[in-house]
N, C-alpha and C positions, 0 to 999 in steps of 0.2 A: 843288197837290193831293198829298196821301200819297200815297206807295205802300211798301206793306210788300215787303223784298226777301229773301228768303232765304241761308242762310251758305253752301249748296253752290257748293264753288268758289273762294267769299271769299275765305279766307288761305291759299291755295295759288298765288293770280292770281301771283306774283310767283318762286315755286318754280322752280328748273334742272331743263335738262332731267334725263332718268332717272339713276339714278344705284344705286350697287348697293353702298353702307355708307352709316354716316352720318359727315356732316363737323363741325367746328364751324358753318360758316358755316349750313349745312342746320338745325342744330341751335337756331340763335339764329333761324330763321323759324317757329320752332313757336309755333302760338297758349297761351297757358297759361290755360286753363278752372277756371274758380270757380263751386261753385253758390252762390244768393244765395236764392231764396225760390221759394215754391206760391203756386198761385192759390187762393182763397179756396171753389173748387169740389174741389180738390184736382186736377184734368185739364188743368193747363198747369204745366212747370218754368221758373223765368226763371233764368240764367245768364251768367256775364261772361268774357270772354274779352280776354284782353289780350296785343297783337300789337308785338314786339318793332321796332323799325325801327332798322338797322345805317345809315340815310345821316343819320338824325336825331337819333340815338344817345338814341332815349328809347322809349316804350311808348306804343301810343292803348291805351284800354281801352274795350268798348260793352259794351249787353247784349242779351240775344238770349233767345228764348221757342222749347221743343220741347214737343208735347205727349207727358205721364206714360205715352203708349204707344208712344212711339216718331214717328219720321217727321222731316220736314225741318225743321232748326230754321228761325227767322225772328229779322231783326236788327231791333230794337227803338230801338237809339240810332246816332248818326251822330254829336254832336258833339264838337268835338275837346275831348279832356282827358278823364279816368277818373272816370266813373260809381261811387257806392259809396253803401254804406246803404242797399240794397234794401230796401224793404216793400210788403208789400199792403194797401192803406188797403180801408176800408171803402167800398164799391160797386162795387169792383174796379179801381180804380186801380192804377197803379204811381208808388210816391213814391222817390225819390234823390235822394241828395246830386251834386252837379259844382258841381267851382270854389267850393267855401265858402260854396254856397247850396242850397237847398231845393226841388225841381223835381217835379211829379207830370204822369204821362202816361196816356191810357189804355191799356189791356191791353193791345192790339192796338200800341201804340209812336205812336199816333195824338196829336196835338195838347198835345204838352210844352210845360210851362207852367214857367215860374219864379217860383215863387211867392212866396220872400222876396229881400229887399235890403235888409241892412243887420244891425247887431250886428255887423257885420265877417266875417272870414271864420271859419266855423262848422266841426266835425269832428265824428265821429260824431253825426250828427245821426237823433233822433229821434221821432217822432211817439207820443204815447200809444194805450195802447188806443181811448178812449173817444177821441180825435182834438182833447181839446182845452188840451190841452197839446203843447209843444216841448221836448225838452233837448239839447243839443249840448256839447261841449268847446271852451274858448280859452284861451289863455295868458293872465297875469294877470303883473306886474312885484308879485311880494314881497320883495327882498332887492336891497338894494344891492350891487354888483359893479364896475362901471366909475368906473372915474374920477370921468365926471364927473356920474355915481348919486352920489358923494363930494363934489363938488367942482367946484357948476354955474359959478364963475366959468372953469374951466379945460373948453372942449367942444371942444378939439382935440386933448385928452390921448387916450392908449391905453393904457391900462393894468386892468387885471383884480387884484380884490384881496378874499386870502378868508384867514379864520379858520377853517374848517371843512375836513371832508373831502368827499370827492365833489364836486370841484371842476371835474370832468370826467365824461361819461359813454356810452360806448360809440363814439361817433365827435364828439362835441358836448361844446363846453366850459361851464359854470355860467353862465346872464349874469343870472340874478333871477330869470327868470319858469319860472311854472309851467303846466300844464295845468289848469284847473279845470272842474268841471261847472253848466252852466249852465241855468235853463227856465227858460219864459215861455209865457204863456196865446199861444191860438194859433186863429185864426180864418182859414180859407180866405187864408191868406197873409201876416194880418196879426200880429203877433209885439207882444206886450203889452211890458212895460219888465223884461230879462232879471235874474233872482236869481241868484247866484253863490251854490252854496248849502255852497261849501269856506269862504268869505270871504278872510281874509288869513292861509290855511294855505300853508307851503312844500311841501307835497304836489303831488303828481301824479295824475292819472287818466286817460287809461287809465294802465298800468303804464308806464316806461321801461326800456325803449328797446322791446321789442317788443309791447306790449300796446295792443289794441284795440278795437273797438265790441263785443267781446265783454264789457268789463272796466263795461258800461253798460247798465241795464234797464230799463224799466216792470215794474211787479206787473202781473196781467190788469185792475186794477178801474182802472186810472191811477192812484192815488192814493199810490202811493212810486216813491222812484227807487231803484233799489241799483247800488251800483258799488262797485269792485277798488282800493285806495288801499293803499298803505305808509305809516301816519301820524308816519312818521319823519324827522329833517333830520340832516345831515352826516353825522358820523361813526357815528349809530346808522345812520343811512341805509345806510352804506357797507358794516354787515358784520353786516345783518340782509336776510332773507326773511321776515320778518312780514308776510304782507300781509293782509288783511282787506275782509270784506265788511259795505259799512254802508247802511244806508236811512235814508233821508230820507223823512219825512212834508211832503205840500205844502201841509195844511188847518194844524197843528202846526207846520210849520216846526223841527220836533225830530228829531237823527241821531243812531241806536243802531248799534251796532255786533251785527252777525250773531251771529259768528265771535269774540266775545271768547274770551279765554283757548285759542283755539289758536294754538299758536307758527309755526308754517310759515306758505307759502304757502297763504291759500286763495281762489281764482279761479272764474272762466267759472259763474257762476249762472243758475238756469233756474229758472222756475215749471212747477206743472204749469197748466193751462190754467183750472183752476175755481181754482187761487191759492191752495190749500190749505194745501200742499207748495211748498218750496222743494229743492235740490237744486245741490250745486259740488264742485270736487274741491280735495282737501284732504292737507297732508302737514304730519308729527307736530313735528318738529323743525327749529329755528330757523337758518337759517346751512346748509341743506344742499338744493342747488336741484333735488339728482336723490334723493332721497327718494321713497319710493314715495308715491306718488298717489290716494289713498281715494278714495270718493265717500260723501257725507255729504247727509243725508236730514235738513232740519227741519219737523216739523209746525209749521206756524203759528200754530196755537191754544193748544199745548199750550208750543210752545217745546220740546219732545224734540229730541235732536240724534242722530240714530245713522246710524252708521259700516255703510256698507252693506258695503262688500270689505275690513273688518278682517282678516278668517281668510282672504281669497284672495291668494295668494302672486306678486302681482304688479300692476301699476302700471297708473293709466288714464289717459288722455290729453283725451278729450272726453266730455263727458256731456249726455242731454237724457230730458225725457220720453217717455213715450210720449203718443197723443193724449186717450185715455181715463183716462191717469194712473195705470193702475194696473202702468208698468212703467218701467223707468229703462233708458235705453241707453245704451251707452259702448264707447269704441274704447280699442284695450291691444294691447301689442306680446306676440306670442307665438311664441317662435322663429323671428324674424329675417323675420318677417311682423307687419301690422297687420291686425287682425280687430274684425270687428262683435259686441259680446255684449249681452247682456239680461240685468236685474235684474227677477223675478218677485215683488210689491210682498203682501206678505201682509196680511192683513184688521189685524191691528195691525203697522203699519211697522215695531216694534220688535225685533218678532221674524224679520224677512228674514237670511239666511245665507248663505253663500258657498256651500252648496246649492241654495240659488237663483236661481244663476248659470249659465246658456246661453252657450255658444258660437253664435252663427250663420250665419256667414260662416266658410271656411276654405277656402285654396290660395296657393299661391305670386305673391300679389301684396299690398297697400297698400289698406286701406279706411280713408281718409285727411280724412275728413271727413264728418260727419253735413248733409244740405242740409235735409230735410222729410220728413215722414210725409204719405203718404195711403193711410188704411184700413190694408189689408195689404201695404204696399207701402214703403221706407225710399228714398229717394232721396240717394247718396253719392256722394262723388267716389272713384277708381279708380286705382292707379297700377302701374306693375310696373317691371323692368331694361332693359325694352325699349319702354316706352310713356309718354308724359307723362300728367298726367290728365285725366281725363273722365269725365261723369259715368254711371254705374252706375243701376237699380233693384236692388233687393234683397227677395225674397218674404220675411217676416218669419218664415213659419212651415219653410218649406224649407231658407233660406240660399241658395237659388239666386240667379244674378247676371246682366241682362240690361242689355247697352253700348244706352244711353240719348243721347250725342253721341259723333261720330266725328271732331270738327274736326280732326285731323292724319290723316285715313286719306290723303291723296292722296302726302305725305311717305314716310309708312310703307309704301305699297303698291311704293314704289320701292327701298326698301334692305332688305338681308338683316337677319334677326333675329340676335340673339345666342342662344345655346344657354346657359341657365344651370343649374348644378349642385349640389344639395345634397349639401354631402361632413361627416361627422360625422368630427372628429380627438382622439385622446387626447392631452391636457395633459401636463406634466411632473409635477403633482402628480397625474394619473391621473382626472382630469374627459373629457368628452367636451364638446366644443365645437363645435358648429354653423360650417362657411367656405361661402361661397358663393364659388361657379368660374366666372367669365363667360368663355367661350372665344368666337373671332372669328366673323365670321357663314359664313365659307369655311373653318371648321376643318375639319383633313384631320389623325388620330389620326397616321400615317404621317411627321407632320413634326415638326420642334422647334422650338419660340415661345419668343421674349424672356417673360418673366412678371415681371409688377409687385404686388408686395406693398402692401395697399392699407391704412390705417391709420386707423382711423375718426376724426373729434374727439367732443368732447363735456366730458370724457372718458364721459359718460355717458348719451350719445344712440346712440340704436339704429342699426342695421346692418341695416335689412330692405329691403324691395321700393321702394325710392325713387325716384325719377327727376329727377336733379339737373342744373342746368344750367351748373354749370361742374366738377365730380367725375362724371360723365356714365359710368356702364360701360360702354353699350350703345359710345358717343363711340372708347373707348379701346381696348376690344378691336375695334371694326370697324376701327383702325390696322394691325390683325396682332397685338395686344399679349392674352396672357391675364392675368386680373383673379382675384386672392386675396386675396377680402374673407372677415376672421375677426371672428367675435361672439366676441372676448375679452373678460375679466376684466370687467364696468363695463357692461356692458351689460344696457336689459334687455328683457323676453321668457325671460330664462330664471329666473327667480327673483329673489327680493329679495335674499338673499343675494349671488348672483352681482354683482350692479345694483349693490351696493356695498362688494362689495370688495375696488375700485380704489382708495379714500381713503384716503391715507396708502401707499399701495403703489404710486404712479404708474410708478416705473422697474423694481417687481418682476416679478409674477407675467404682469402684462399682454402685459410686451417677452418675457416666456418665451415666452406665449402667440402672439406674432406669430412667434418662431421655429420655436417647433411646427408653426404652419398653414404656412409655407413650406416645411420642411422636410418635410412629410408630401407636400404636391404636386407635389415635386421629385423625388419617387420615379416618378410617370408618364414614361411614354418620352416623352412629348410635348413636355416642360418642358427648355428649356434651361440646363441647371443654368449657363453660363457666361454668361448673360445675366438676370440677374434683378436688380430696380430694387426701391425703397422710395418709397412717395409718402403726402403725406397733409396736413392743414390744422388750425392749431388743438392739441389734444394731437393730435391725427394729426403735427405736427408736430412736435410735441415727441417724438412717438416716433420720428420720422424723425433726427431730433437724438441721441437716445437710441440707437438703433443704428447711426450712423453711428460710435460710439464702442465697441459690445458686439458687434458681428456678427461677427468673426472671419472676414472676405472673402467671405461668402455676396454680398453686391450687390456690383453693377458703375456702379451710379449712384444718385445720391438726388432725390426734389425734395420741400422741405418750405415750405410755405405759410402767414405766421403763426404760426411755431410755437414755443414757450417753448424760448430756447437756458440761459439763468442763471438759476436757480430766485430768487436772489437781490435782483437787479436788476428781476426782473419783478414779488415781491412788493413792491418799492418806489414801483412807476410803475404796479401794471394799479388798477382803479377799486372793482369790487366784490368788497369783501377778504370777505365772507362764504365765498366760491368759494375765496380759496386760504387760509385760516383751517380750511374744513371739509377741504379734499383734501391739506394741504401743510402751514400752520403757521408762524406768524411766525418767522422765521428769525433770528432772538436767545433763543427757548426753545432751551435744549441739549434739552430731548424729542422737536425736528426736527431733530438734528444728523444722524441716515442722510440723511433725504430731500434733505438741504442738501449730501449729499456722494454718497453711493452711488446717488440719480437724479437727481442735477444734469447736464445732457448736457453743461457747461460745465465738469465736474469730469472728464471721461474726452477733452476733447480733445486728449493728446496720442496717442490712436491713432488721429484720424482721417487717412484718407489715401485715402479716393474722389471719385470727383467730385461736385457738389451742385449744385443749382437751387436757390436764395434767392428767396423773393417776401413781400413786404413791402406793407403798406398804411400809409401815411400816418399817415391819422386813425382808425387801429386802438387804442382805448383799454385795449383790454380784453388785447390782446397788444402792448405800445406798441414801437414803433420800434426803438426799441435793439437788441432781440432778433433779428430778423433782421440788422441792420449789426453784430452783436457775430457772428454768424456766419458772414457772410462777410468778413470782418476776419481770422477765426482761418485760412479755406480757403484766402482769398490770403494772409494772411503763411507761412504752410503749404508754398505750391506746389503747393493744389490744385487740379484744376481747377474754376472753381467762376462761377458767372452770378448778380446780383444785378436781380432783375426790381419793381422798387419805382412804387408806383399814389400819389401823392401825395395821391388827392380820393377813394381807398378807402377803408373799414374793415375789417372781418374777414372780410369779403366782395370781391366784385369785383360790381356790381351795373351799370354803365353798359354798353351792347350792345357797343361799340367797343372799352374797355377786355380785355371778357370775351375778344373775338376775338383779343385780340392776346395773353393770357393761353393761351389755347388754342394758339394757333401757336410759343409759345415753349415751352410744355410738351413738344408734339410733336417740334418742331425738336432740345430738349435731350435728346430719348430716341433721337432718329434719330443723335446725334454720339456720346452716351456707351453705349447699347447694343446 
């Protein structure tokens, strides 16, 4: 017999006793909350939750239902493996994907059914409006690579064999196959004979490496599909951001492209709900992946394309309707915060302005995802320096924000907060620059703290209210350590300007910038000038690289993570040369002869002489191997003191529970020796 059981308690069952900071280990038992979809009345949220497990060194993931006004949630799924592809079918079901098949239950988590078997195993799968159609994604073998793809009398050969570029990509090497999109007529379980409707394209859908069931749609009427494709191979592939949006007609069997003739990326499509309007965000220029981020409005009758945030001075990240269609929302980083805004839709679309842009949301945290609308009410996920997420309502007309799930309150309610601080510092070239000051959760002004200069990557991903699970502030200042995190050069939230430009300027203004915000925090009696450290991942690395070579003894230790040490060697081996063509520059034009010498961190090693943490991933494609063993090569033949922390089955990331923890303990360990 069911029994529906409630989450209070749930992932906490396993929690030490009290505890009064946060640790790593505390830190990898937090549940990590997604919202996935509304009920069909708009008066029930459903939401996924996925629980880390440190003895099994993997993740369960369920889903759980809270109703839109609050109260106890209720866990909805129990079987093992992660749930994903929430919808609300019609009569109130709940339909998801698990395990490469197709399962619907009803509301209440009651009587899961597995509805298909077979076509293999299925990804983003899903259901049309009208419910009778399926589309999902599979890999498809287009291109010879192997051996003995080459060469069927020889199938014990090993060998990979390529004429093109992007031979590799982000952690995963080329072996043929692609992702394509698939549907097939679809009846209460049974699945008609599937159309591959890419056919024998070397394309991709969703996007590679991190693109999603976002990159994949229905219209409202069922009758197209639109998805996110790069219609590119090899070496256009390699060092282009073209992406584009195309529909497929299913009665026509005929695919138009949206989005011709714009050069950038353009992603994440939304209809409004009567299917009118169309709606994605969009950037101008080809080859540049931090390009500011429009949102683009097409009437669908007329085909008019217009640029809703042309004139607003600043970048969007998600976009969706409103319900009634006559509003467009979107998230945008704004000083070192994510904030919820609205586009007011004027009676001809063509005429809407950056006048007609709302702020809604505003404070010192992360509104980090759009989940559903009902009525007057926004349902999002929530993050801040001291909180993982959870999900948020949000009154549309107020901007007011009421905690909707509490799933880590039992964690939280045991350890001190951190105290964080907005500190505004003047540049060298006389800008004002937004740092954030994470100080411990027992600070005591009276004393003096080791303080770690915090180095963001990207180079051109934001610095706001995050809550990260292995770069964790809350994590590092509860050690005793203060955190000076600075929205330098490259960032954005503070203009388009600012947002870019870092390009072409990687070791200039940026590393000024990082020694400005230290050097301004150093002046409080609190900061222990003789104990201050550099950390950071990625270009975070690279700048930790970079000053390891320009500080002039300001640090007393380093640890750099991933991070570009020979501008050289890296534009030789990294994948998508788009990335270092727009910020850096093939390194045979004498036109990149500075950046190949004056921020190369591999050009200034003969003054390095502190100590350094090296961590290294494996199957890091994107920042490849070398770079970290090219830098602790130089430490040891140096006589520095210097630790090489290498994850073999990593990429740019550290993503396995076990691994993390052990990343965590060496971080800590290496700041307890050298600072």
């Amino acid at each position: 017999m069911y029994k529906p059981f409630l989450l209070t308690g749930l992932l906490i069952s396993t929690m030490a006793t009290a505890q009064d900071k946060m640790t790593p280990e505390l830190l990898w038992q937090l549940g990590r909350v997604s919202g996935e979809a509304i009920s069909a009345d708009g008066k029930t949220v459903i939401f996924s939750v996925s629980q880390p497990s440190l003895a099994d060194n993997k993740s369960e993931r369920n889903l759980y239902a809270v109703p839109l006004t609050g109260g106890a949630p209720r866990q909805l799924t129990q079987t093992p493996g992660g749930e994903g592809d929430v919808a609300v079918l019609p009569g109130g079901k709940i339909g998801y994907s698990l395990k490469g098949q197709w399962w619907e239950m009803n509301a209440d988590g009651s009587s899961a059914v597995q509805k298909t078997n077979g076509t293999g195993e299925m990804q983003n799968i899903k259901i049309s409006p009208d419910g009778k159609h399926i589309t999902f994604t599979k890999e498809v073998k287009v291109k010879k690579i192997s051996g003995v793809d080459h060469y069927a009398d020889l199938p014990k050969s090993n060998v990979q064999i390529y004429d093109n570029l992007n031979y590799r990509h982000w952690d995963t090497w080329e072996d043929g196959n692609f992702s394509h999109v698939f549907y097939a007529t679809y009846n209460n379980g049974e699945i008609g004979t599937p159309v591959d409707i890419m056919a024998d394209e070397p394309h991709d859908c969703p996007q590679m490496p991190h693109g999603g069931a976002e990159d994949l749609i229905w219209s409202p009427d069922g009758q197209n599909i639109l998805y996110v494709c790069k219609k590119k191979y090899g070496k256009d592939y390699a060092i282009s951001t073209n992406t584009d949006i195309y529909e497929y007609n299913i009665a026509t069997k005929a695919t138009r492209n949206l989005s011709e003739g714009m050069m950038g990326y353009d992603m994440a499509p939304a209809f409004s709900q009567d299917g009118k309007y169309l709606t994605w965000l969009s950037m101008a220029h080809d080859g540049f992946e931090a390009d500011k981020n429009d949102v683009i409005l097409l009437d669908r009758s007329t085909g008019a394309k217009t640029n809703l945030t042309q004139n607003w001075d600043g970048t969007a990240s998600a976009v969706r309707f409103s319900n009634d269609g006559k509003k467009v929302y979107f998230l945008a980083v704004l000083k070192g915060t994510e904030q919820l805004l609205e586009i007011a839709l004027q009676k001809d679309p063509s005429k809407t302005t950056d006048k007609h842009i709302r702020q809604i949301t505003s404070g010192d945290f992360d509104i980090n995802g759009m989940v559903a609308q009902s009525g007057n009410t926004m349902v999002v996920t929530r993050t801040d320096m001291n909180h993982a997420a959870e999900l948020f309502t949000v009154d549309l007309q107020k901007g007011g924000l009421q905690q909707l799930t509490n799933v880590n309150k039992g964690t939280y309610d045991k350890i001190g907060s951190c105290k964080v601080e907005k500190r505004w510092v003047k540049t060298t070239d006389g800008k004002e620059m937004l740092v954030w000051v994470i100080l411990p959760p027992d600070f005591d002004p009276a004393k003096k703290y080791p303080t770690l200069l915090y180095c963001q990557g990207g180079p051109q991903s934001a610095l706001s209210q995050f809550y990260s699970f292995r770069w964790n502030f809350q994590l590092i200042a509860s050690q005793g350590y203060i955190v000076v995190a600075p929205n330098r050069r490259g960032m954005p939230g503070h203009g388009v300007e600012w947002n870019a430009s870092i390009s072409k300027d990687w070791g200039g203004q940026p590393i000024r910038d990082y020694l400005s915000a230290i050097d301004d925090v150093s002046k409080e009696s609190y900061v222990d000038k003789n104990r201050l450290g550099a950390i950071g991942a990625s270009y975070g690395g690279y700048s930790v690289y970079m000053l390891a070579g320009v500080h002039e003894n300001r640090f007393k230790t380093f640890i750099a993570h991933d991070g570009l040490f020979d501008l050289k060697s890296w534009y030789g081996t990294t994948e998508e040369l788009w990335f270092a063509n727009w910020d850096i520059g093939a390194y045979w034009d004498p036109a990149n002869a500075k950046a190949y010498k004056d921020f190369n961190p591999s050009e200034h090693a003969n003054k390095w002489n502190t100590p350094i943490l090296i961590i290294q991933g494996g199957i890091d494609f994107r920042v490849p191997i070398e770079q970290g063993l090219q830098a602790f090569q130089l430490a040891q033949l140096k006589g520095i003191k210097s630790k090489l922390l290498y994850f073999p089955e990593e990429n740019h990331w550290v993503l396995k529970p076990q691994n993390a923890i052990v990343w965590q303990r060496e971080f800590f360990n290496w700041l307890k020796e050298t600072l």
